[in-house]
LOFI-581675 format. One record per atom (N, C-alpha, C, CB): residue in three letters; x, y, z. Coordinates in steps of 0.2 Angstrom, whole numbers, plus 5000, padded with zeros to 4 digits. Glycine has a CB too. Example, Ala and Ser with C-alpha at 12.3 -4.5 7.8 and 13.67 -1.06 7.14 Angstrom:
! residues 2
ALA506649725039;ALA506249785039;ALA506649845039;ALA505749785045;SER506449895035;SER506849955036;SER506450005039;SER507049975029;
! end
This chain:
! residues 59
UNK520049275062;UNK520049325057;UNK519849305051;UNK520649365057;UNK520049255050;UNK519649225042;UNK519049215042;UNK519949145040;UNK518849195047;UNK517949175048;UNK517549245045;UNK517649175058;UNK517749285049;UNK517449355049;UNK517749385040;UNK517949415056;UNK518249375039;UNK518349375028;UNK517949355025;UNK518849325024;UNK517749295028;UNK517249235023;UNK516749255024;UNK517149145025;UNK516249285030;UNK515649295033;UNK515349365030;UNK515649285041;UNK515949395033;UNK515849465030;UNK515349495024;UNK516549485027;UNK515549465018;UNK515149475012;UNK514749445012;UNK515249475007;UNK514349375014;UNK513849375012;UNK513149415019;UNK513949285010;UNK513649435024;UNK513249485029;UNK513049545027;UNK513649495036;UNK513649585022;UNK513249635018;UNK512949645014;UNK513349675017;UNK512949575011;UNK512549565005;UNK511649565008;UNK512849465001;UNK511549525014;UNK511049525017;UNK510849575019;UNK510949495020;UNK511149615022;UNK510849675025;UNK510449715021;UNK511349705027;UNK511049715015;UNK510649775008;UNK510249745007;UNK510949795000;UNK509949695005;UNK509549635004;UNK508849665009;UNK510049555008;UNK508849655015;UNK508349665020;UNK508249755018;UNK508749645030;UNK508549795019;UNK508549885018;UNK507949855013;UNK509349945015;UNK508349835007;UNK507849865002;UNK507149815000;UNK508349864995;UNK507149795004;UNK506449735006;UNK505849795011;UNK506749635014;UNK506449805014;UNK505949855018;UNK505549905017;UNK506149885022;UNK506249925012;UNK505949995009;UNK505349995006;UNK506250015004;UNK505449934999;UNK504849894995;UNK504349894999;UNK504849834994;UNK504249865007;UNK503449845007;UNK503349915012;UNK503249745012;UNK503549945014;UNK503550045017;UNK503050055012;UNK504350115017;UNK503250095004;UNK503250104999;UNK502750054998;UNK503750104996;UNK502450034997;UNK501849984995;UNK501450005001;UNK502049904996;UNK501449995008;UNK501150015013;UNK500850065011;UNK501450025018;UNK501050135008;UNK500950195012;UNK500650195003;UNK501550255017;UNK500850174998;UNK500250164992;UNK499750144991;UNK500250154988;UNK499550094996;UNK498850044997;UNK498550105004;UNK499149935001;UNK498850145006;UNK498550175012;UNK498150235007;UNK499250195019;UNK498650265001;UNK498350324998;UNK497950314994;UNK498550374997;UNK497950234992;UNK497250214986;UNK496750174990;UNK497450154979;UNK496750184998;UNK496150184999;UNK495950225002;UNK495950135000;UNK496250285003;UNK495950335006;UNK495650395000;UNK496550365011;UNK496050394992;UNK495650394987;UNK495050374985;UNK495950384983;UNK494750334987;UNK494350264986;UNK493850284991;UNK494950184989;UNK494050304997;UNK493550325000;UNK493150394999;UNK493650315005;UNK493550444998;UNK493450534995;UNK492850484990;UNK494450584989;UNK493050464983;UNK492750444978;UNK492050424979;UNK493050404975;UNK491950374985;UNK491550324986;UNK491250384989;UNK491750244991;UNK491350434994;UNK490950474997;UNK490750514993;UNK491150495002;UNK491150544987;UNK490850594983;UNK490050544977;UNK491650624978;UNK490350494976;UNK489650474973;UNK489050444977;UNK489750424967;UNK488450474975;UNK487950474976;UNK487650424971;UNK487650554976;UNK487250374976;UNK487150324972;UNK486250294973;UNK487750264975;UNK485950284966;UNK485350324966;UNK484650274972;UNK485150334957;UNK484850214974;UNK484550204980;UNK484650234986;UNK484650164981;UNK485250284986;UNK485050324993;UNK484850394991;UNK485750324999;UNK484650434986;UNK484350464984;UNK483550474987;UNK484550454979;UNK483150534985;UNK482650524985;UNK482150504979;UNK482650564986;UNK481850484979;UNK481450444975;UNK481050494971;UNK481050394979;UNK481250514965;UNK481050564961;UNK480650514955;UNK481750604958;UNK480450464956;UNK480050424948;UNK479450474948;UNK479650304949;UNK479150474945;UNK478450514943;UNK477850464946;UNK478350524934;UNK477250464949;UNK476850434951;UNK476450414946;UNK476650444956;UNK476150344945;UNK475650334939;UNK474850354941;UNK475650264937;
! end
């Protein structure tokens, strides 16, 4: 029963430890997922003038 005194806290010291690691990189995940799915709305909204038509005036 002393093992389990001594072991005890530093096991729920880790655990919170691990939760809140996880949480962090979730949360990181799903903000790198909606800055690049921003990113691509953006990228697809601009029109970029090589793939336009070619409007120069002729000489």
């Amino acid at each position: 029963m002393e093992y389990v005194a001594v072991l005890l806290p530093s096991i729920v010291v880790g655990l919170i430890f691990w939760f809140a690691m996880k949480s962090i990189f979730n949360a990181d995940k799903s903000e790198r997922q909606a800055e690049a799915r921003a990113q691509a709305e953006a990228d697809a909204r601009t029109v970029k003038p090589s793939d336009g038509p070619d409007t120069a005036p002729d000489k």
